[in-house]
C-alpha positions, -999 to 999 in steps of 0.1 A, spaced: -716 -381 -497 -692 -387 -527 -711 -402 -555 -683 -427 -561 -698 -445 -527 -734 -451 -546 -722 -464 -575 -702 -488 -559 -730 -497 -538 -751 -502 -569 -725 -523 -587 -722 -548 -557 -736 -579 -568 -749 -590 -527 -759 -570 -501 -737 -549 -476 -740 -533 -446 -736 -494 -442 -733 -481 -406 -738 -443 -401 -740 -424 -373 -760 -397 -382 -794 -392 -404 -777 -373 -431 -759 -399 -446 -792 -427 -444 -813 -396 -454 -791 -392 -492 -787 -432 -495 -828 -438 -492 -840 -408 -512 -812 -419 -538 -822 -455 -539 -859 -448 -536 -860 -420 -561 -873 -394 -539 -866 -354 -549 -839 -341 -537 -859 -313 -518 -874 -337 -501 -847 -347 -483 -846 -330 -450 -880 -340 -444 -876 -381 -446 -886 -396 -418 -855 -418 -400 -864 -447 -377 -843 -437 -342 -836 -476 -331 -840 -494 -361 -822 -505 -396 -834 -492 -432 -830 -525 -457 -829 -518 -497 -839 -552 -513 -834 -546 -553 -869 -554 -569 -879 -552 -603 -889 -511 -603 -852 -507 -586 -852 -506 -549 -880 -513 -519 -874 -502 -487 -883 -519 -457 -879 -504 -418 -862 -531 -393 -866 -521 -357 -845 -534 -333 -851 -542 -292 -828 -542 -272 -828 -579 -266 -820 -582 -302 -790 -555 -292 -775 -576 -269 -776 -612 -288 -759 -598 -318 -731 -583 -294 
């Protein structure tokens, strides 16, 4: 992941949404905005149907798992 891509995401004053299709690019954006070690990050756990949010708090960034149903699937379609 270029590093250009975080700091953008850090400057942005409002939240966005980043889709990715595979764990590797959620894996470097969470241990990045939760401050976890870099050798650690192979072994973060990914939800399989649900949606990492970042809120900005006053340490940096929390992290809070979203899962979705698949009722919830089809509504937002």
């Amino acid at each position: 992941m270029r590093v250009e891509v975080i700091l953008l995401l850090e400057r942005l004053p409002r939240s966005v949404l980043v889709v990715s299709p595979g764990d590797d690019v959620r894996r470097v954006l969470l241990a990045h905005f939760c401050g976890c070690p870099e050798d650690s990050i192979a072994d973060l756990d990914m939800p399989e149907n649900g949606v990492l949010e970042l809120l900005r708090d006053h340490k940096g960034y929390s992290c809070r798992e979203l899962t979705l149903t698949g009722e919830e699937r089809l509504e937002s379609t």
